[in-house]
FILOMI-930517 format. One record per residue: x, y negated, z negated of N, C-alpha, C, CB in turn; residue in one letter. Coordinates in steps of 0.1 Angstrom, whole numbers, plus 5000, padded with zeros to 4 digits. Last residue first. Glycine has a CB too. Layout:
<rs>
XYZXYZXYZXYZA ...
</rs>
This chain:
<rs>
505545505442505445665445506245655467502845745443X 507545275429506745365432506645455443505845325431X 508745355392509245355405507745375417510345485406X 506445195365507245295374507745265383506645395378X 508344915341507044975356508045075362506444835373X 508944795322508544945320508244975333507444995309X 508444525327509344565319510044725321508744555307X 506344475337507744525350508844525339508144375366X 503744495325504444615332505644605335503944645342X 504644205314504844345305504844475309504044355297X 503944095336505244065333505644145321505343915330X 500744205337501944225347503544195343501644135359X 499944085318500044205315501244275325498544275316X 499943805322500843815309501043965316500143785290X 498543775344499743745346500743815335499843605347X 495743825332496743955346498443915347496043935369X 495743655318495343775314496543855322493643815319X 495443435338496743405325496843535322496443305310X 492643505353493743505357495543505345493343385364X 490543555345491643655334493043655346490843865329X 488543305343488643385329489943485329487143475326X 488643345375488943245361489443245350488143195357X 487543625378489143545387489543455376488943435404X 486043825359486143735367487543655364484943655368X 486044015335486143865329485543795342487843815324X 486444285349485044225341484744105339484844265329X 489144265359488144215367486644215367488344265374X 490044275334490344135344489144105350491444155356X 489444525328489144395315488944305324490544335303X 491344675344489444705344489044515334488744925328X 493544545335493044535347492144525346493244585355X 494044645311493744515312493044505320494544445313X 493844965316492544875309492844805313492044855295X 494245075350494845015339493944955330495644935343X 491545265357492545155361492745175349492145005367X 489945565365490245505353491245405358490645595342X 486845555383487945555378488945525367488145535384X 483545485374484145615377485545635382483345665385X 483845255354482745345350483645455360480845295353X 485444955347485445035356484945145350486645055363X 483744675347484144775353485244865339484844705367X 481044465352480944515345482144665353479344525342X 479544245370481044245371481444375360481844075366X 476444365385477244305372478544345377476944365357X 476044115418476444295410476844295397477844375416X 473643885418475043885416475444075410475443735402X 470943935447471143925427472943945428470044115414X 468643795473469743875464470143845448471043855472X 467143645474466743755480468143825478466143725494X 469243375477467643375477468043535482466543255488X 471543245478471343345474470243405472471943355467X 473143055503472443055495472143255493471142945499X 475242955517475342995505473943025500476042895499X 475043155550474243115542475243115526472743205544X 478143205572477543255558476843155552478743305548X 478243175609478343105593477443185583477742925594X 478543435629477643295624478243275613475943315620X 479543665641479443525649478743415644478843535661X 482343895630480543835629480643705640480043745609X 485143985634484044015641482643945640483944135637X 485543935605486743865619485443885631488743995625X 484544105591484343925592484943905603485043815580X 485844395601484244325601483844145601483544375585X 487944305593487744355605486444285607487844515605X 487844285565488744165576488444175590490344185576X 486844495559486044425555486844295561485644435540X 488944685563487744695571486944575567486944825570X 490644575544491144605559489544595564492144785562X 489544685520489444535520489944525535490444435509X 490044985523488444915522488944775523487344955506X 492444995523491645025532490244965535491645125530X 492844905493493744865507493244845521494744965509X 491845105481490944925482491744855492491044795467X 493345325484491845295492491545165488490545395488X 495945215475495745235490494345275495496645335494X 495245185448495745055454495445105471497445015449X 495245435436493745345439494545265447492745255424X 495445755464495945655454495145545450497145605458X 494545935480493945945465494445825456494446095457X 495946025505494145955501494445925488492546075501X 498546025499498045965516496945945513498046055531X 498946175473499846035477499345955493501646105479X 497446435482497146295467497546165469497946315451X 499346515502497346485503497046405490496246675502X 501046565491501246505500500046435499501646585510X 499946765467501246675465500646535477502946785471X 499347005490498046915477498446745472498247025458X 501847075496500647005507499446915501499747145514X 503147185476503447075483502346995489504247105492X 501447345473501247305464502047125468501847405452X 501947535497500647455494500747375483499547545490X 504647585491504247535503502947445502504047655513X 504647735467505447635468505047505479506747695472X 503248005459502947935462503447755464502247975458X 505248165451505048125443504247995445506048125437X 506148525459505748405465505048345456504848415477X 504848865457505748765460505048615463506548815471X 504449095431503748995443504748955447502748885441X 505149235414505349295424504949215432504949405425X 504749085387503749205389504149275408501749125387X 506848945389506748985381505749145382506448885374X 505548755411506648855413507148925404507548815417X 503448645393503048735406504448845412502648605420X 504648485377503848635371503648715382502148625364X 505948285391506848445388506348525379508348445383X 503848205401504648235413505848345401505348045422X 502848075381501548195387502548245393499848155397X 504747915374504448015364503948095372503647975352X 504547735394505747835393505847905387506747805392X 502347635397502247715408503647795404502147615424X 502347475373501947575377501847675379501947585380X 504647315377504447385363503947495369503447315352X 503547155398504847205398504747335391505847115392X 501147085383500947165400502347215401500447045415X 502646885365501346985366501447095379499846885368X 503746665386504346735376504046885375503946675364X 501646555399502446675410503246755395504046565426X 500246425380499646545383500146615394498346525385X 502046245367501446325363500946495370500546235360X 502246125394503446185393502646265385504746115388X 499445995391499946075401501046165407499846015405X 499945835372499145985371498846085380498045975368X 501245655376502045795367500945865365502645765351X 499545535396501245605401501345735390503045485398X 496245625394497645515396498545635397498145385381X 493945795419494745815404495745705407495745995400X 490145915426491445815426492545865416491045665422X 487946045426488946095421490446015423488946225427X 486845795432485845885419487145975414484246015428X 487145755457486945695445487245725436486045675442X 485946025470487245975468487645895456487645905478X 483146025469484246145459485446095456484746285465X 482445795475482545765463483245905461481045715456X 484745725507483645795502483845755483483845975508X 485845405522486145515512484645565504487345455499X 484545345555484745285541484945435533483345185535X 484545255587484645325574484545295566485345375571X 482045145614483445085602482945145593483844925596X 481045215649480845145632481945115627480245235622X 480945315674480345415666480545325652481145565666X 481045265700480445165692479545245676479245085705X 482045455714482545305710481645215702482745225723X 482045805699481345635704481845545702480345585698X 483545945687483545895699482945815705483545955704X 483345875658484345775666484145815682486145795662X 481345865639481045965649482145905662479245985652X 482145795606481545765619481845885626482145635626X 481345785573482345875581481245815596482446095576X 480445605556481645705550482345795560481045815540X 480245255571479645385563481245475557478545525578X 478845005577480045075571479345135566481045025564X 476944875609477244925590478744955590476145105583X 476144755634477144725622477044715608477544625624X 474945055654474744915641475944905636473544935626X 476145205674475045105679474145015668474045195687X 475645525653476445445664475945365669476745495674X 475845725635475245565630475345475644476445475617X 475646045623476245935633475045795631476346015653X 475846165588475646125605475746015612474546135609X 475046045557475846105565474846095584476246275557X 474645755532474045865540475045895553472545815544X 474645435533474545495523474245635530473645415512X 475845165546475145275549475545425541475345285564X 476444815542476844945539476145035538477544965530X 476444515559475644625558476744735550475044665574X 477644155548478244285555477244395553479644345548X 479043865552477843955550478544085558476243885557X 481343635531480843695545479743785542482043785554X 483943445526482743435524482243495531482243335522X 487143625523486243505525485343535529486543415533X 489543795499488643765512487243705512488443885518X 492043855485491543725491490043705504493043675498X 492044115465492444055480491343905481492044195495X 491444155436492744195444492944105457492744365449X 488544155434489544125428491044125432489244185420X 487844235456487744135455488744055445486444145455X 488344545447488744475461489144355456487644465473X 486544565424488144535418489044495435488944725407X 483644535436484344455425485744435422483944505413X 484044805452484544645457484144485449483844615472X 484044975436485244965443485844825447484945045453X 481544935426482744955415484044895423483145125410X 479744955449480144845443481544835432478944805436X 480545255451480645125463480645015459479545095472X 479245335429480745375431480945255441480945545438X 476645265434477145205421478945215425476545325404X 475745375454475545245456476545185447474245205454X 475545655451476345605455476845435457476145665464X 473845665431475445645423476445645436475945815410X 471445415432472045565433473145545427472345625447X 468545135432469645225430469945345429469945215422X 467644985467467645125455468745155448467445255460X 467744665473468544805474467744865462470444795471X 466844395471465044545472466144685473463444545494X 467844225468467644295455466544385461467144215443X 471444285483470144225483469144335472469544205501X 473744145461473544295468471644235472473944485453X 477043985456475644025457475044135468475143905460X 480043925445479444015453478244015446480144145455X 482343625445481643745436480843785449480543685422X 484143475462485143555451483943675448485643435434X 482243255473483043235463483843375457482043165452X 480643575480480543405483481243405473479243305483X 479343855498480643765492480243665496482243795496X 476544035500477043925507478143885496475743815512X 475144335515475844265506476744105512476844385501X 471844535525473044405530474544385518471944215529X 472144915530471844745518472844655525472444755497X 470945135540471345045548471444905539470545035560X 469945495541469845365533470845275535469745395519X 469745705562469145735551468945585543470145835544X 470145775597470345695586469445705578470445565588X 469845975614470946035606470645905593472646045614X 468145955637467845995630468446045614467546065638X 468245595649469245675643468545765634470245605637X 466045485662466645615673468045665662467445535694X 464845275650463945425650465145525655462345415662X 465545105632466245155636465945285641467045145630X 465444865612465044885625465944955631464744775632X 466244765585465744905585464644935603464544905569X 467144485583465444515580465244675582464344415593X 469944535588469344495575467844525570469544355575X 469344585618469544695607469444675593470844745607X 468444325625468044495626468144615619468544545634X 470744175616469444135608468044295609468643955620X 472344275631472844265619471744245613473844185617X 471444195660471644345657472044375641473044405666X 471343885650470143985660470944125649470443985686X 474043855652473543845638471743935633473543665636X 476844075663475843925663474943975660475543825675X 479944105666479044155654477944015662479744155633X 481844185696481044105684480444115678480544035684X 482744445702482744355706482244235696482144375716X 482244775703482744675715483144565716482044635722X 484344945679483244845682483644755693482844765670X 485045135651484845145668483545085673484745305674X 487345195628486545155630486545165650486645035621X 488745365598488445375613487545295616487945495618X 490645345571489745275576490245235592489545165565X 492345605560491145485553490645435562491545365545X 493445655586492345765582491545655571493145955573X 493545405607494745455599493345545595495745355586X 493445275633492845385633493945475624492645435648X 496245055632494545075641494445215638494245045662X 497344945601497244935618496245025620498444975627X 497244765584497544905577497344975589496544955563X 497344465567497144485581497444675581498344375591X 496344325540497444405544496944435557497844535534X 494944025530495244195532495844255539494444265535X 496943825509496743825521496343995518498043765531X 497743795481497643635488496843655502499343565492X 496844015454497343945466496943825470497144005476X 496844045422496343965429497043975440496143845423X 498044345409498544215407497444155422500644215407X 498844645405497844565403497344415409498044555392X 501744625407500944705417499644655421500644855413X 502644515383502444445395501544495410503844415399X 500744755360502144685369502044575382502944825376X 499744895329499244765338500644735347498844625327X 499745215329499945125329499844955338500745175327X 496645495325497645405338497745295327496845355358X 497245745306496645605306497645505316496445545289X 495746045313496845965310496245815313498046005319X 493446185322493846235311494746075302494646385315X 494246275348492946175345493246125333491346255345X 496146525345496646355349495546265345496946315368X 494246685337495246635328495646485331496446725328X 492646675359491846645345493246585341491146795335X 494346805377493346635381493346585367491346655388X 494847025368496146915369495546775372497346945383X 492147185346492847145359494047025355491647075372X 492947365317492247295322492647225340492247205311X 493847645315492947635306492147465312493647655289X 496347795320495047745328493747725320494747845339X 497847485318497747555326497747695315498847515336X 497847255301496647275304496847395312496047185310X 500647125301499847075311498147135312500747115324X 502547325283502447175280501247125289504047095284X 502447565299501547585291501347425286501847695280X 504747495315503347525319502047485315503247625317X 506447585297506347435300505047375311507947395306X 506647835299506247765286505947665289506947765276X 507747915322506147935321506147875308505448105321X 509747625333509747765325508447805327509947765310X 509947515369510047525354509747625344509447445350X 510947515396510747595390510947565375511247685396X 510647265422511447335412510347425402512347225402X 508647385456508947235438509747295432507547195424X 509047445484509047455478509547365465509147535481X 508747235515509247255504508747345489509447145503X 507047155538506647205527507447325521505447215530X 507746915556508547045550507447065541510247005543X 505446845577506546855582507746935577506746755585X 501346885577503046855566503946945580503046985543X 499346705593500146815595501246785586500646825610X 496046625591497146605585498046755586496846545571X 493846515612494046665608495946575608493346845623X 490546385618491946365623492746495611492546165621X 487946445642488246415632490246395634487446525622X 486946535670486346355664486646345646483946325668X 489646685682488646615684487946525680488146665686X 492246505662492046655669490346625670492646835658X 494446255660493146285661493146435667492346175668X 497246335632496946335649495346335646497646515661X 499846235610498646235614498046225628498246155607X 502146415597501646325606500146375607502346315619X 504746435563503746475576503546395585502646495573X 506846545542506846485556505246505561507946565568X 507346435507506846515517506846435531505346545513X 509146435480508946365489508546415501509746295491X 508446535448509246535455508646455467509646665456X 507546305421507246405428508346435443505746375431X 509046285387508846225396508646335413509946125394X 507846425357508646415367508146295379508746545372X 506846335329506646345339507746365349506046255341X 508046475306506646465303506446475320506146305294X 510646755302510046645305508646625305510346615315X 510046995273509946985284509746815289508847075288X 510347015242511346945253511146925266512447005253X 507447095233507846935234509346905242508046875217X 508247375245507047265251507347095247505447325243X 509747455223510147465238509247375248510047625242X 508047395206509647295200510247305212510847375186X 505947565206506147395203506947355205505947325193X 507547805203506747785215506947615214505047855216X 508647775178509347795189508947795201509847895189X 505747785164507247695168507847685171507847645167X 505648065173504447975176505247825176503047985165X 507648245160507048245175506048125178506348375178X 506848185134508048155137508248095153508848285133X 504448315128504748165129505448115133504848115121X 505148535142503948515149504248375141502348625147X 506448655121507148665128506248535138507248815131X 504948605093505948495094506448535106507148465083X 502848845100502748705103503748595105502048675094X 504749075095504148995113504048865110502249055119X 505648955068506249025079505748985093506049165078X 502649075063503848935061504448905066504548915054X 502349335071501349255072501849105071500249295061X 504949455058504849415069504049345072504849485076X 503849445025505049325030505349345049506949365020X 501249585029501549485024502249365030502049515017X 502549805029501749835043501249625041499750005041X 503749885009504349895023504049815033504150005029X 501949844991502649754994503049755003503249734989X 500850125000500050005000500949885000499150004988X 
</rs>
């Protein structure tokens, strides 16, 4: 009975011993790495476009303990990175100008003959549109001064809400001038109105203007959570990769994991879809043919209320709740405290 006693103890202080030694191998693991550097291109292949990786490299191989630091598998590499708290950095920071990001970048496609005029813009605003069997919901929005209104008979959805989130913190960021714009809420070809939608039917010339889907949005990530989460996926794919050769498999899935890598850093970043989305919205103005009514009759201001389905830097989200006035000094102080610390970027 004692015997049977002092091993019962025995295990256990073995099984404690073993459990901080696990901790003590997990807290040395780096937190983040920085992700390796992928090739690809982008080609149209019939009326979509299709990302080709050029090395897909296999990632380093970290321990399977260091694995276990990331959730692996008990939660995803999205989650974890989600997880982390983006720093405030210049990345952030107010532009002067939008970026020009050239013709037919995958953010933002557009295909149109010719001039937006105001006839065909007032058409589709009023829901005239018997021959598009694909359109579902078509809200005006109009920028004045910096803020965004939405005309008030829109329905609300959560696509509507994501769309505005996005281009609350746009506006916030890019400089763009007083204009009207349709966004078309719903899939299929649109061809022959000036909406923005989520996906056109480009072989038409006169198939419309993109705009970032709310999944995308929605799964956005800043830099260190975007290193965060190639970190993760490293971890991984190299644990599952030598249980598998362990059990006689081979292959540690290196290639794909790359590819995922690549594919986060070309869609998923936030600064490069508002990038996109404020691009199309330069396109679009450049294009109209009338002067912007100030008036606001028959619309309502979006609450400035952010950020609900990404996570920004708090100040930021803060900033661009306050409005331009109120947090301009805000953004400046937080930025000159990122570039203390600011990541490299990606």
């Amino acid at each position: 009975m004692m015997r049977t006693g002092i091993l019962r103890i025995y295990g256990c202080a073995v099984a404690a011993l073993g459990g901080l030694i696990l901790l003590w191998t997990i807290a040395r693991q780096p937190r983040i790495q920085v992700p390796p550097d992928s090739g690809y291109t982008i080609k149209p292949v019939g009326n979509y476009y299709a990302i080709n990786f050029t090395d897909p490299v296999p990632p380093p191989e970290p321990s399977l303990l260091a694995s276990l630091h990331y959730g692996v598998p008990f939660r995803s590499c999205w989650r974890y990175a989600r997880s982390i708290e983006e720093p405030m950095t210049d990345l952030y920071g107010p532009r002067t100008y939008v970026p020009s990001i050239g013709a037919d970048a995958p953010r933002a496609i557009w295909r149109w003959p010719g001039p937006i005029y105001k006839s065909a813009f007032d058409k589709a605003a009023n829901k005239e549109w018997p021959d598009c069997t694909h359109c579902m919901d078509i809200v005006p929005y109009k920028v004045l001064s910096g803020k965004l209104y939405v005309a008030q008979r829109a329905r609300s959805c959560l696509h509507r809400d994501v769309a505005e989130e996005m281009l609350k913190v746009l506006l916030h960021m890019f400089p763009v001038p007083d204009m009207e714009f349709l966004l078309h809420f719903g899939d299929g070809c649109t061809n022959g109105l000036p909406v923005i939608s989520w996906n056109i039917c480009r072989q038409h010339p006169d198939a419309g203007f993109t705009m970032p889907s709310y999944s995308v949005w929605q799964s956005s990530m800043g830099p260190t959570q975007m290193r965060a989460y190639h970190t993760c996926l490293n971890n991984r794919w190299a644990a599952i990769g030598r249980a598998s050769q362990g059990g006689g498999g081979g292959g540690g899935g290196g290639g794909g994991v790359h590819n995922q890598q690549a594919t986060a850093r070309l869609l998923l970043d936030h600064v490069g879809i508002l990038e996109g989305f404020a691009y199309t919205l330069m396109k679009y103005k450049n294009l109209t043919t009338w002067a912007v009514e100030p008036s606001t009759e028959g619309y309502v201001e979006v609450d400035p209320q952010c950020c609900t389905f990404t996570r920004l830097p708090r100040r930021f989200a803060e900033a661009v709740t306050e409005g331009p006035s109120a947090s301009a000094r805000r953004l400046r102080e937080a930025a000159a405290v990122g570039r203390k610390g600011a990541p490299a970027a990606l």
